[in-house]
Backbone as CSV, one residue per row, in Angstrom:
resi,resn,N_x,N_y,N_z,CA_x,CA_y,CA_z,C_x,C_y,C_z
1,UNK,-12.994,-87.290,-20.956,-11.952,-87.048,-21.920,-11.450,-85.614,-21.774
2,UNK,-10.382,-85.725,-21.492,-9.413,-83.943,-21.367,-8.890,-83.338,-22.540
3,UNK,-9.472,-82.340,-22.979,-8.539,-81.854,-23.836,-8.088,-80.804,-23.723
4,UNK,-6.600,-80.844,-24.615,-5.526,-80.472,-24.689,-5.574,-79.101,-25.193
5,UNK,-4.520,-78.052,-24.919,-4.385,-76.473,-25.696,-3.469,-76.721,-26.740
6,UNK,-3.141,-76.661,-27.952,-2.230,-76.743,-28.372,-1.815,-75.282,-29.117
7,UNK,-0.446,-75.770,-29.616,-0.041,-74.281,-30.589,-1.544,-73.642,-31.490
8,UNK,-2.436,-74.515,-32.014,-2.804,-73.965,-33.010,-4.247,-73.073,-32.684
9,UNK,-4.007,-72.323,-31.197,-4.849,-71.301,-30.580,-4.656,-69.836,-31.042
10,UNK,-3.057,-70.119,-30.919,-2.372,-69.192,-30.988,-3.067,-67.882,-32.348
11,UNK,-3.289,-68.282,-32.972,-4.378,-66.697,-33.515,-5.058,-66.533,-32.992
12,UNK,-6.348,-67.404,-32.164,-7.277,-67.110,-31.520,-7.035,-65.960,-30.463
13,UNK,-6.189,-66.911,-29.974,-5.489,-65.976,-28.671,-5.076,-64.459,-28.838
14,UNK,-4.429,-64.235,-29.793,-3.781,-63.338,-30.309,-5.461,-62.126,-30.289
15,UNK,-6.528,-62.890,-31.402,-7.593,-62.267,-32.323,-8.033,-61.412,-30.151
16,UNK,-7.769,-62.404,-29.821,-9.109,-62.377,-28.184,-8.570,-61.167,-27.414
17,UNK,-6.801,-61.117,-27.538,-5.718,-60.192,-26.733,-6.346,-58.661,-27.628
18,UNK,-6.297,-59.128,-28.900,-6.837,-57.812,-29.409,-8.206,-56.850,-29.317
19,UNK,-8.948,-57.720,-29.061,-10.482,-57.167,-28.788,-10.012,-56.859,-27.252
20,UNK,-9.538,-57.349,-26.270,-9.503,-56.935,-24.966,-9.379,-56.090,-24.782
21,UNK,-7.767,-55.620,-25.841,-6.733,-53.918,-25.679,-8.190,-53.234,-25.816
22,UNK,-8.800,-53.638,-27.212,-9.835,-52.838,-27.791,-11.022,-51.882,-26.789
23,UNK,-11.383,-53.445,-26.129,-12.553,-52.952,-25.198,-11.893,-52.092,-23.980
24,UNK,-10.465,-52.149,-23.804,-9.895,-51.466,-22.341,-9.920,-50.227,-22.727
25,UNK,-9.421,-49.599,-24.302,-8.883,-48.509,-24.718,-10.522,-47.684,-24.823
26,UNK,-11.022,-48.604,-25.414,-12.445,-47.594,-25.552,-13.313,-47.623,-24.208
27,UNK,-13.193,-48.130,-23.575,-13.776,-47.909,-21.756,-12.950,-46.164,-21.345
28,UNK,-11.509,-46.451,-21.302,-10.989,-45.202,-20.770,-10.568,-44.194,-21.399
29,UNK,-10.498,-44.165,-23.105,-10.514,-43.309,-23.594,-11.707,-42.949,-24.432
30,UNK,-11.657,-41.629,-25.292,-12.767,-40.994,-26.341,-12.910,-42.002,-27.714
31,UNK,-12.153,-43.128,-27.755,-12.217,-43.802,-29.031,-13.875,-44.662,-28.479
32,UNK,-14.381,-44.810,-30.129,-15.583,-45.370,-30.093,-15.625,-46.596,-31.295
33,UNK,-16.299,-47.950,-30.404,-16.502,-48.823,-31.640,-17.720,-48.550,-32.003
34,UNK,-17.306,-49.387,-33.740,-18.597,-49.454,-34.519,-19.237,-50.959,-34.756
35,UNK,-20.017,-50.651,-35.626,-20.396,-52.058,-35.890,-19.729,-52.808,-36.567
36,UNK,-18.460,-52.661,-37.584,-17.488,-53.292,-37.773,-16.552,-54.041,-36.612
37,UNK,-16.353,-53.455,-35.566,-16.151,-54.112,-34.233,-16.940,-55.026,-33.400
38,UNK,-18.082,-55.079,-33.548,-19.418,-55.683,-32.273,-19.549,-57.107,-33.013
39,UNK,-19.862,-56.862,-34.803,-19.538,-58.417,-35.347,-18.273,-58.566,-35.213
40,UNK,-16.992,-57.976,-35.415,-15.994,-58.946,-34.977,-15.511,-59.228,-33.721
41,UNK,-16.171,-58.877,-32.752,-15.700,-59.403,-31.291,-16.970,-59.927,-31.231
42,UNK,-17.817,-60.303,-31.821,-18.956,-61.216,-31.826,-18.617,-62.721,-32.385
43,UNK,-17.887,-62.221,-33.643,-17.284,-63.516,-34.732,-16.001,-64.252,-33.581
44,UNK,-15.492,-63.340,-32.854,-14.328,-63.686,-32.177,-14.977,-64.922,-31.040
45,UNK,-15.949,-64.329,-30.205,-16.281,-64.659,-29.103,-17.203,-66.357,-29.742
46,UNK,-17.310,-65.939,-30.711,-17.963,-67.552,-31.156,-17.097,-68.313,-31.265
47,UNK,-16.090,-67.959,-32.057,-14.978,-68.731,-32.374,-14.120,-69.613,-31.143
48,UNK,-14.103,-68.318,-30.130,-13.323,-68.899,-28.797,-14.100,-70.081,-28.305
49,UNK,-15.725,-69.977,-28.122,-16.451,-71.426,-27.930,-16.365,-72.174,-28.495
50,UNK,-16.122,-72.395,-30.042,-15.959,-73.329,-30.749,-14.794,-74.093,-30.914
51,UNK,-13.988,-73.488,-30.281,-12.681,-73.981,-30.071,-12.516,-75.092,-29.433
52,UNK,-13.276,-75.322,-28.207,-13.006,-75.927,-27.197,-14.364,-77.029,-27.378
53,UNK,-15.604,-76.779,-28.178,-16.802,-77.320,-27.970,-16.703,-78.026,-29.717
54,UNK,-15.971,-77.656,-30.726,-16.377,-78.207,-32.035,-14.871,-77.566,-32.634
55,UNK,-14.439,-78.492,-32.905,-12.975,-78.080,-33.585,-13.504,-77.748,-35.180
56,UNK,-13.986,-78.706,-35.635,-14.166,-78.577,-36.951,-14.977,-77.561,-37.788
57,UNK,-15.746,-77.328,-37.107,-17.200,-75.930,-37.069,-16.029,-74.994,-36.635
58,UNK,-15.126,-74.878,-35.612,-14.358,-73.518,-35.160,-13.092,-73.313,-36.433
59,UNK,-12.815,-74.013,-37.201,-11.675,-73.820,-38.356,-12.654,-73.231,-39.231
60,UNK,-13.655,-73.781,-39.749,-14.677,-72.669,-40.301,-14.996,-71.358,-40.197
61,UNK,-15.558,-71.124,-38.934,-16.242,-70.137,-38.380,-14.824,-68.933,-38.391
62,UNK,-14.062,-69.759,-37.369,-12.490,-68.729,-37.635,-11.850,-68.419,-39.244
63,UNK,-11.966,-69.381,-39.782,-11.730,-68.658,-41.127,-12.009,-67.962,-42.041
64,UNK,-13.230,-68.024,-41.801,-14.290,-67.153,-42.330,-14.204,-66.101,-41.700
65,UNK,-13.874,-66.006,-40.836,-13.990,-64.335,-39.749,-12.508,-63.578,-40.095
66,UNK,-11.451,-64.588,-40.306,-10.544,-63.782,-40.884,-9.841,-63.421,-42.646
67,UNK,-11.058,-64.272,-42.975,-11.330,-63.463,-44.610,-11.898,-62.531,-44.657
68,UNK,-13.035,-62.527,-43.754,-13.921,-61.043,-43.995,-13.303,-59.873,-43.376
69,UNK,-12.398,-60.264,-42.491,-11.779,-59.155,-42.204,-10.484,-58.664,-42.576
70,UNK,-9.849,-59.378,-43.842,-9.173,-59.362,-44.152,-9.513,-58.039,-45.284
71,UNK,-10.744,-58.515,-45.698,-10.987,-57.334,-46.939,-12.051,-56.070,-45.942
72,UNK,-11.412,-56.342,-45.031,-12.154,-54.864,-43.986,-13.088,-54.498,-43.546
73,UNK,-13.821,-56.055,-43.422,-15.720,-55.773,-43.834,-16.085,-55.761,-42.016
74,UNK,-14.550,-56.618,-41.070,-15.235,-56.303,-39.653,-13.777,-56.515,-39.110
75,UNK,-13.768,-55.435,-37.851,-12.661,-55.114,-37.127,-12.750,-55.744,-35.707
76,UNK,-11.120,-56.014,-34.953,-11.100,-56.478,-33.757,-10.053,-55.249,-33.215
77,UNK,-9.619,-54.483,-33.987,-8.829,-53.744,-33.309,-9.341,-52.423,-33.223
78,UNK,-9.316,-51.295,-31.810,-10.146,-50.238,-31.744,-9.452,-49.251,-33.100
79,UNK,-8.307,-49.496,-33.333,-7.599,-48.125,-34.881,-7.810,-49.089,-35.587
80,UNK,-8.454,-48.596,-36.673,-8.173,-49.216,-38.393,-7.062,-48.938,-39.056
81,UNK,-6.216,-50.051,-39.128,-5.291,-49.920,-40.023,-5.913,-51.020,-41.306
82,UNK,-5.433,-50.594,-42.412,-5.606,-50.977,-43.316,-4.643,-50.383,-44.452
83,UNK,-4.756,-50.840,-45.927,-3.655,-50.208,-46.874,-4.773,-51.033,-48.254
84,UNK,-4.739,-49.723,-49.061,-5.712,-50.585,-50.343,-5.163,-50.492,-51.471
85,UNK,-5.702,-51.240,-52.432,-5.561,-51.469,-53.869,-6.928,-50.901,-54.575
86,UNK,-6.922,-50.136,-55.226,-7.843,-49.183,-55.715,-8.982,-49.485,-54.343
87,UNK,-10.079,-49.655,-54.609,-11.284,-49.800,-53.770,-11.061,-50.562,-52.561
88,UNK,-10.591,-51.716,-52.909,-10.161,-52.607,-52.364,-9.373,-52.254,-51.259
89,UNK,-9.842,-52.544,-49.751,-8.734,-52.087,-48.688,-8.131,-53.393,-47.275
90,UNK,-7.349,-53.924,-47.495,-6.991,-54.889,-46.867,-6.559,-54.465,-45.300
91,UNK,-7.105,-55.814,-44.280,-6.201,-55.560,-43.134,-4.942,-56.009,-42.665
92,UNK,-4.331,-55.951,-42.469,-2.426,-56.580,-42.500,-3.005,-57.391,-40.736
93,UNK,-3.196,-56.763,-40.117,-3.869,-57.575,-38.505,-4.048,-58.811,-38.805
94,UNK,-5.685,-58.800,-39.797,-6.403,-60.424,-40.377,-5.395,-61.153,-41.470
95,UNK,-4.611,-60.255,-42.108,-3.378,-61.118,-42.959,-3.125,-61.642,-42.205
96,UNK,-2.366,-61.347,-41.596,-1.153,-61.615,-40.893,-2.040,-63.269,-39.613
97,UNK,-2.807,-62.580,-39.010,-3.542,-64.202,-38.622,-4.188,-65.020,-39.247
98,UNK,-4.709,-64.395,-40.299,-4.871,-65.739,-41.508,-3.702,-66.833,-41.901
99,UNK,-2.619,-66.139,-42.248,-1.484,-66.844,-42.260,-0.868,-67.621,-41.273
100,UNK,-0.688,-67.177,-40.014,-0.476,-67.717,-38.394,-1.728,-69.272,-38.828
101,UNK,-3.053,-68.862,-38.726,-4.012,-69.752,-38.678,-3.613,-71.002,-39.750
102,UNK,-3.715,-70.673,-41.126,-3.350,-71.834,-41.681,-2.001,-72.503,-41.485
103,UNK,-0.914,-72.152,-41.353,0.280,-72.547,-40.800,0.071,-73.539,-39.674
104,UNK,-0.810,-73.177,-38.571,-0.561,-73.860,-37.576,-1.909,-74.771,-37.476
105,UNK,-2.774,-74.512,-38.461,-4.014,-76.058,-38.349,-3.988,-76.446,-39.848
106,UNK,-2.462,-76.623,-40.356,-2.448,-77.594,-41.957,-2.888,-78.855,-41.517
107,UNK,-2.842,-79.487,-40.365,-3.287,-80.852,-40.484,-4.941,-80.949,-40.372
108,UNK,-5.646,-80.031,-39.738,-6.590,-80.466,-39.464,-7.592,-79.887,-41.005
109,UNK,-6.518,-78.593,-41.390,-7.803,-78.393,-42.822,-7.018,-79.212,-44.070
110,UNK,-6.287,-80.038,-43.692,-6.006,-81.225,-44.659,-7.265,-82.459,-44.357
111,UNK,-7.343,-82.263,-43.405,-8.740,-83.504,-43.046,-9.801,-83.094,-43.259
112,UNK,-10.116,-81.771,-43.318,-11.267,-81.305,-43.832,-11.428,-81.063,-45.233
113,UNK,-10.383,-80.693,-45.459,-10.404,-80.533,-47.035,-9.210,-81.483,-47.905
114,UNK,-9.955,-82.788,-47.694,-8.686,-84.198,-48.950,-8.572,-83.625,-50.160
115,UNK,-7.421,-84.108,-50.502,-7.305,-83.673,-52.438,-7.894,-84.973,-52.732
116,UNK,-8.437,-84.929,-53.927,-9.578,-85.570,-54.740,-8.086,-86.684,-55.129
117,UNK,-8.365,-87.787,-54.646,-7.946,-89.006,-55.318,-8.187,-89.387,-56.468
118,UNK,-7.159,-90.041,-57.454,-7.762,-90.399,-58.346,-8.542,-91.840,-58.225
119,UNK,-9.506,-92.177,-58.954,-10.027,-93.845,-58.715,-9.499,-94.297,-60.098
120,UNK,-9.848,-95.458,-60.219,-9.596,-96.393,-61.500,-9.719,-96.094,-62.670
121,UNK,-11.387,-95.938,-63.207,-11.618,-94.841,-63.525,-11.251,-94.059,-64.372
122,UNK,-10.458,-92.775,-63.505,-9.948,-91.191,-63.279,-8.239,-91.800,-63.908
123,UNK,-7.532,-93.068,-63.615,-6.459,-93.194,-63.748,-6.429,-93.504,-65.385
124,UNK,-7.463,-94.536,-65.759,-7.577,-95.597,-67.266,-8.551,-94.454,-68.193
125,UNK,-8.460,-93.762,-67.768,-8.963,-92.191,-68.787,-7.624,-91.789,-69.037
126,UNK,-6.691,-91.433,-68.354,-5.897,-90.221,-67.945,-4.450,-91.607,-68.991
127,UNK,-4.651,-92.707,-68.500,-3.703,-93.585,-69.543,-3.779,-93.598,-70.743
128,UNK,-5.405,-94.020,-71.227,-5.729,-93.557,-72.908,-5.324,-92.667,-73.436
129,UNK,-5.493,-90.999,-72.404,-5.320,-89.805,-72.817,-3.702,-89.683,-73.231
130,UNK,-2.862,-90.257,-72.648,-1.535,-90.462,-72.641,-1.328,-91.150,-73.916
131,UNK,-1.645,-92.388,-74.034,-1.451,-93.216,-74.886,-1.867,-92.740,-76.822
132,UNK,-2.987,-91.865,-76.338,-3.572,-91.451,-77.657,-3.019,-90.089,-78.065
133,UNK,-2.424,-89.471,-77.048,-1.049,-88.181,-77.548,0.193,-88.686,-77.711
134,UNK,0.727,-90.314,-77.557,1.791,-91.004,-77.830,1.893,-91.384,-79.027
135,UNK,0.681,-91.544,-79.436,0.046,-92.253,-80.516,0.375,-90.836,-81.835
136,UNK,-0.267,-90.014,-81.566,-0.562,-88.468,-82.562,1.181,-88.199,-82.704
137,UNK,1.882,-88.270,-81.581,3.084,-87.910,-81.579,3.891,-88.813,-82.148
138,UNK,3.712,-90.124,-82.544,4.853,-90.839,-83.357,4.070,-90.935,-84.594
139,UNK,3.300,-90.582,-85.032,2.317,-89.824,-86.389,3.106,-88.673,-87.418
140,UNK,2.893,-88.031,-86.341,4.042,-86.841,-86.814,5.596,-86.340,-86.897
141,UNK,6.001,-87.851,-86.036,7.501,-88.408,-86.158,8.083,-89.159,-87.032
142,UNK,7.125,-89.609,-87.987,7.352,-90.256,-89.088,8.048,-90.570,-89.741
143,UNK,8.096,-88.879,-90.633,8.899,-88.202,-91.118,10.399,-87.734,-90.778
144,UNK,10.625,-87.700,-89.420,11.741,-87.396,-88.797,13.003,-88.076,-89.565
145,UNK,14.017,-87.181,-89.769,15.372,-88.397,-89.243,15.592,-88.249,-88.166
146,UNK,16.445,-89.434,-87.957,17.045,-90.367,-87.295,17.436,-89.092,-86.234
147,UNK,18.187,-88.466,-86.516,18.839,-87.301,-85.565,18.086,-85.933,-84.513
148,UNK,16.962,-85.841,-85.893,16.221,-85.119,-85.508,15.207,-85.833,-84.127
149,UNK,15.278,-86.919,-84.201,14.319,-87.873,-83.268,15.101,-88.501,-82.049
150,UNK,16.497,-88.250,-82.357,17.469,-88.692,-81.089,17.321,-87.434,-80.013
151,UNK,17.738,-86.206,-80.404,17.405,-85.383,-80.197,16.283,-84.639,-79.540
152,UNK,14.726,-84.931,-79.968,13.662,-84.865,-79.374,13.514,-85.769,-78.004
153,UNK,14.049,-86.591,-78.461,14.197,-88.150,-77.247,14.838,-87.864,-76.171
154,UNK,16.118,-86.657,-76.290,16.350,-86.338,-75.481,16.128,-85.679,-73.877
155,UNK,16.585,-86.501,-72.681,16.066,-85.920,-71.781,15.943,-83.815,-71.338
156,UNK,16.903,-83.597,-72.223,16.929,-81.711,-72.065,16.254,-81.631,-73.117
157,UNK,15.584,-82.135,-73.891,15.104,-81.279,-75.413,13.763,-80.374,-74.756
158,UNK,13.739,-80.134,-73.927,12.202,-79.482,-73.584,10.934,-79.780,-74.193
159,UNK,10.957,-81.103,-74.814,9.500,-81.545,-74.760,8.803,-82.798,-73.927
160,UNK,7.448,-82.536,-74.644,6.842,-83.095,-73.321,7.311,-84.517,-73.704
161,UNK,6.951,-85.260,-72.179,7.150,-86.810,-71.878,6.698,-87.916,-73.080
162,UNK,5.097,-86.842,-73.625,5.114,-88.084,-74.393,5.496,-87.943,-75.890
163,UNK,5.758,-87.101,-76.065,6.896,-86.281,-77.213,8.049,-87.528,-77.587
164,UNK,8.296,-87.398,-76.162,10.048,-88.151,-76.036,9.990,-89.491,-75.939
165,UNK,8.312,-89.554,-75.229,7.740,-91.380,-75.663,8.371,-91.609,-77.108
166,UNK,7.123,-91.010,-77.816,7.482,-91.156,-79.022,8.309,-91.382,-79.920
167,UNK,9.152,-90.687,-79.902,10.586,-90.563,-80.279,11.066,-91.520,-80.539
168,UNK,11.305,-91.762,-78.838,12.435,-93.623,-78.644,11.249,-94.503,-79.770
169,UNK,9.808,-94.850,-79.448,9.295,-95.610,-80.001,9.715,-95.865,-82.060
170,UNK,9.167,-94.123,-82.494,9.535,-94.019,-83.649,11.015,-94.529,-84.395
171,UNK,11.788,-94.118,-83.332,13.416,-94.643,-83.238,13.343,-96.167,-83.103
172,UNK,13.088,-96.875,-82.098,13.261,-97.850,-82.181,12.422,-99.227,-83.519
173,UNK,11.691,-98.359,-84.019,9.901,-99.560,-85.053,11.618,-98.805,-86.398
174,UNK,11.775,-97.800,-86.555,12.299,-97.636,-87.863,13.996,-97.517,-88.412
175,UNK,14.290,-97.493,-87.065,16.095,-97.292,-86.970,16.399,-98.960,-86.582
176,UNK,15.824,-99.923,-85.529,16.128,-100.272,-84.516,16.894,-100.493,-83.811
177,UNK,16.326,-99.634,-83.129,17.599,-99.217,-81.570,17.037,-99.323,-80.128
């Protein structure tokens, strides 16, 4: 089975181009990495295997490497840039491929991460719950006139759905309309 490169390397690639400059610049010049660098061209170099050997473990592992370095805790580039909010000091580098990253693997951390369906259940709760604020709400419509309740019923009146349930209902059991 062959597989394929697709667009959604493209941070990797990017994260890998950056540790390279990194390691070229500090070979021939006086700049020195730290250990904020060694885990992230460590975090990097895992990631690049996982790419190709475990997709699903590598959306992890990569995302995680560019949260933590997002809040500055490990570097791929030999200069620190960063910009903070009191204590707090962010990297615009790991922004900026965090964003690239989810953009270009929404499908696959949609498969990793489903939105919670509702079941049967989750739906005949959520109907009662409806039904029993439909209920409270033509309670307190009672009293209404006629106008005042056309009005509420209305689709612009800015209340809620089951407000405007109500309404028509109250309207229709005491006007009928």
């Amino acid at each position: 089975m062959r597989k394929t490169i697709r667009k959604d390397i493209i941070p990797l690639l990017i994260s890998v181009i950056l540790v390279i400059i990194s390691i070229g610049i500090t070979l021939f010049t006086e700049y020195v990495l730290n250990y904020k660098h060694y885990v992230g061209i460590g975090l990097v170099g895992i990631s690049s295997v996982l790419y190709f050997k475990n997709k699903k473990l590598y959306v992890y592992i990569f995302g995680l490497t560019l949260i933590v370095g997002i809040i500055n805790l490990i570097d791929i580039y030999y200069s620190n840039i960063s910009f903070g909010i009191g204590l707090i000091k962010f990297n615009p580098i790991f922004l900026t491929l965090f964003i690239i990253f989810l953009t270009l693997n929404k499908e696959l951390l949609n498969k990793l991460f489903p939105e919670k369906k509702l079941n049967e259940n989750d739906l005949a709760e959520k109907n009662a719950e409806n039904e029993n604020l439909i209920k409270n709400y033509e309670l307190k419509f009672q009293s209404k006139t006629e106008s005042e309740l056309k009005s509420i019923a209305d689709e612009k009146s800015g209340y809620v759905n089951e407000a405007k349930i109500a309404s028509k209902n109250v309207l229709r059991n005491k006007y009928v309309l």
